[in-house]
C-alpha positions as CSV (number, residue, x, y, z in Angstrom):
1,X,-114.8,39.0,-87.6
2,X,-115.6,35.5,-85.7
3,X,-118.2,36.1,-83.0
4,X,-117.7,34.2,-79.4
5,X,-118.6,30.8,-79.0
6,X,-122.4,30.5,-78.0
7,X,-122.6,28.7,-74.4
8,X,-123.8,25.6,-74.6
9,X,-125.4,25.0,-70.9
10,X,-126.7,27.3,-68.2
11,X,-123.8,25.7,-66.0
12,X,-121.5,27.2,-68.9
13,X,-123.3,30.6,-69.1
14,X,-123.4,31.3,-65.7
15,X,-120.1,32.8,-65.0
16,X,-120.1,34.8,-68.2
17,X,-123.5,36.0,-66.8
18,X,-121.4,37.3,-63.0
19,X,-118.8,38.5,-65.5
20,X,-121.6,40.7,-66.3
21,X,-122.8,41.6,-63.1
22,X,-120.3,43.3,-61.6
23,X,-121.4,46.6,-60.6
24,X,-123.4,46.8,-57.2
25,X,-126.3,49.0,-58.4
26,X,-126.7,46.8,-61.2
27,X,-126.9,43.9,-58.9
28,X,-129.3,45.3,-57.0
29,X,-132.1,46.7,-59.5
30,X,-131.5,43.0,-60.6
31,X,-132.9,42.1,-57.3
32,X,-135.2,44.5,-57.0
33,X,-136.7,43.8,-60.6
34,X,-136.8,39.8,-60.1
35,X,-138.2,40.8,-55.8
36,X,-141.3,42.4,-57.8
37,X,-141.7,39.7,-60.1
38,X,-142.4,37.6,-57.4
39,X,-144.3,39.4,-55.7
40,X,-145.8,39.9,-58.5
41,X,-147.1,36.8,-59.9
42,X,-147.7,35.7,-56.7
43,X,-150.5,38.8,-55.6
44,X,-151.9,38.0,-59.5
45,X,-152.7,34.2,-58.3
46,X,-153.7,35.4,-55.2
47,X,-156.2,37.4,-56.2
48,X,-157.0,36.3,-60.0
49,X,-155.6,39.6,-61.2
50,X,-154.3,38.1,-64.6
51,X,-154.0,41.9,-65.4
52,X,-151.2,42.7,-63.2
53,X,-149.3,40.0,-65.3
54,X,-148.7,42.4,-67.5
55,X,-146.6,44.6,-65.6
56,X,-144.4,41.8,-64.8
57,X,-142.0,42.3,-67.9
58,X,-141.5,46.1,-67.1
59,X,-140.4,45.0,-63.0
60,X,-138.4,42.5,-64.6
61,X,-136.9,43.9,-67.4
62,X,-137.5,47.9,-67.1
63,X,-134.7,47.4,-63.8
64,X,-132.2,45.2,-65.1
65,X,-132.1,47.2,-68.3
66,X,-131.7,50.1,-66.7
67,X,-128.7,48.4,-64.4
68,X,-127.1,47.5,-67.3
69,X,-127.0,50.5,-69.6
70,X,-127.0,53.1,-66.8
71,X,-124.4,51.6,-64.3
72,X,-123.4,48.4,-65.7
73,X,-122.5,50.1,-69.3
74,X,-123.0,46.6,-71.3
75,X,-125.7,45.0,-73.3
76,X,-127.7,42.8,-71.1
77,X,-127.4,39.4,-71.9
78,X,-131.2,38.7,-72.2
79,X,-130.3,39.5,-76.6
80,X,-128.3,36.7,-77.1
81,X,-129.1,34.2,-74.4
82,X,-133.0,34.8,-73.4
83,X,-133.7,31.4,-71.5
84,X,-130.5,31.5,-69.9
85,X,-130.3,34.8,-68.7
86,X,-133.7,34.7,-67.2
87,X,-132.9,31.2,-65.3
88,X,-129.5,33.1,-63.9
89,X,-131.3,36.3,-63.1
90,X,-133.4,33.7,-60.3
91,X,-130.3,32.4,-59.9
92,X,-128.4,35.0,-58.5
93,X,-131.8,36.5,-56.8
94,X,-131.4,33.2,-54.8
95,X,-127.5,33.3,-54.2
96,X,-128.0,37.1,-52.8
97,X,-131.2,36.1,-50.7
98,X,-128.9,33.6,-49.2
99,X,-125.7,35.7,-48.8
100,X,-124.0,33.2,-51.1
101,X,-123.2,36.2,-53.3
102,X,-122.9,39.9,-51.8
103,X,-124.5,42.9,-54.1
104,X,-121.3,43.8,-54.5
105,X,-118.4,42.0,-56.4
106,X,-114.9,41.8,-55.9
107,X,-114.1,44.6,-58.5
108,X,-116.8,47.2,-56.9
109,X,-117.6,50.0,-59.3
């Protein structure tokens, strides 16, 4: 059985990282995972609290993970494209904080 081509760019992963992305509560524990990064790496250098670096997987992971096989029902990209999928999770953080992108998608589940 061939597998699927392996994506070459972030620019060429990107849609094929939507594609997975479609359900709305997905979408948003996406956002609310990468929010909490943020947050917080940003209170760990505010205060020199290397320790709460440690919790930053689980915000980041623990929700999209849970969006993916809860809701979403697919195997989050992060397995096959690690680097990719973490630049497009920032990605679409951004494009929602914006309103480029809505939390929901055209094919609502």
């Amino acid at each position: 059985m061939e597998s699927a081509p392996r994506h070459q760019s972030l620019k060429e992963f990107y849609p094929f990282y939507l594609s997975q992305h479609q359900n709305r509560t997905c979408r948003i524990l996406h956002f609310a995972g990468t929010l909490l990064v943020i947050f917080s790496v940003m209170h760990a250098v505010a205060t020199g609290n290397a320790a709460l670096l440690g919790a930053v997987p689980f915000f980041g992971y623990g929700f999209a993970w849970v969006g993916h096989f809860i809701f979403e029902k697919n195997r989050p990209a992060t397995f096959q494209y690690p680097i990719y999928s973490l630049a497009s999770d920032f990605i679409l953080f951004g494009q929602i904080l914006t309103g480029e992108l809505e939390f929901s998608s055209t094919s609502e589940n």
